[in-house]
Phi, psi and omega in degrees: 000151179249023163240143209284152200286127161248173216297308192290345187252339151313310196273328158290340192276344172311294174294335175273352186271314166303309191260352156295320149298319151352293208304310202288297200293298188312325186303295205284331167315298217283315163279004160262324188286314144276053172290122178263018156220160157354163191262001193268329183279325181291304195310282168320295193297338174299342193234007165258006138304094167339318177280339170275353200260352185292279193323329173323291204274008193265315190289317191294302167298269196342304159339313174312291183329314194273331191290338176083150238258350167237196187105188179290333191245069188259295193305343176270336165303309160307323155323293197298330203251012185281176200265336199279292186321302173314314172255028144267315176293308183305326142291326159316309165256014160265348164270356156307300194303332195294282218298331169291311169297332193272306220230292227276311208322274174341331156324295200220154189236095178306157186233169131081199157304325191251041169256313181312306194302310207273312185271342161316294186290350173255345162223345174280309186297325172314279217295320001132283201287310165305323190269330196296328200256326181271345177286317188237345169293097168330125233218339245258319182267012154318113167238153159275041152245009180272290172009299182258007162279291173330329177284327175340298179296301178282346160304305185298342200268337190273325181275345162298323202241354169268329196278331206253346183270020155303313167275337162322283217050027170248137145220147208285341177225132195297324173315322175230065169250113168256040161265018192223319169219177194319139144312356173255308207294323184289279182349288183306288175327322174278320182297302193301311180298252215323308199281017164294301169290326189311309205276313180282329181290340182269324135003279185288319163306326163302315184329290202285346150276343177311310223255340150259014161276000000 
């Protein structure tokens, strides 16, 4: 970024980086601990999750902050801590919190630690991540061709998680389990979660020219 991290904004990406990892490390305690496949397999399924792979990188920027912009890993600090990057991760989770609360909530009824676990990662670190990105995030140097850079990631992650569950037969979400509906049903399903991110990524980029003009 290019005005150096002030204290409060330090100390909030400090407290979002703990518990989004907290969070991420219980998730996987907790899905190992009730695995129905191998433990090599738990794994692979554990990270083919979009909300894990989110929270990841959401725990990973906050990280940035503290860690500083020099050193070995300077150029990945500096990645993370760009105004593009950020607002592409703020989008990534925040259609995590959508799609989860909107769609999946109504699925399972969670108990216990991992009803705690399931809203941290689908709605507090979203929500959290999100005031984080409007408190402090530069906003100004926002292009609407970062769009289609930003789409990259969930195109890739989709066709990925489509192709190994063709051999699989795990898919990380019911909206594209195509052992469970159509294959044109999944498609539409999928197509819809992307134009979610398109429309939100043009959403924030409105922001971000708004708010400097």
């Amino acid at each position: 970024m290019e005005k150096q991290p002030t204290k409060t904004m330090q100390v909030y990406a400090a407290l979002l980086a703990i518990t989004g990892w907290i969070a991420v490390v219980l998730q996987f305690y907790l899905i190992l601990l009730n695995r129905q496949a191998s433990v090599a397999e738990t794994i692979i399924r554990f990270f083919s999750f979009f909300t894990i792979l989110t929270n990841i990188l959401v725990a990973l920027c906050c990280t940035s902050f503290l860690a500083g912009p020099n050193g070995r890993r300077g150029y990945v600090n500096r990645f993370l801590s760009k105004p593009s990057t950020l607002t592409a991760t703020v989008v990534y989770i925040t259609i995590v919190g959508l799609v989860y609360n909107i769609v999946l909530r109504i699925l399972w009824e969670p108990q216990g630690l991992q009803l705690w676990v399931d809203e941290w990662l689908h709605s507090v670190i979203p929500s959290l991540f999100l005031l984080f990105w409007l408190l402090f995030v530069p906003k100004g140097g926002l292009k609407w061709r970062d769009v289609w850079i930003w789409l990259i990631f969930p195109l890739v992650y989709l066709l990925l998680i489509l192709l190994r569950g063709s051999w699989s037969g795990f898919y990380p979400y019911p909206f594209i389990d195509v052992n469970k509906i159509a294959y044109h049903d999944a498609f539409v399903n999928a197509g819809a979660v992307m134009l979610g991110f398109l429309v939100l990524s043009l959403f924030l980029i409105g922001i971000g020219k708004w708010r400097k003009g």
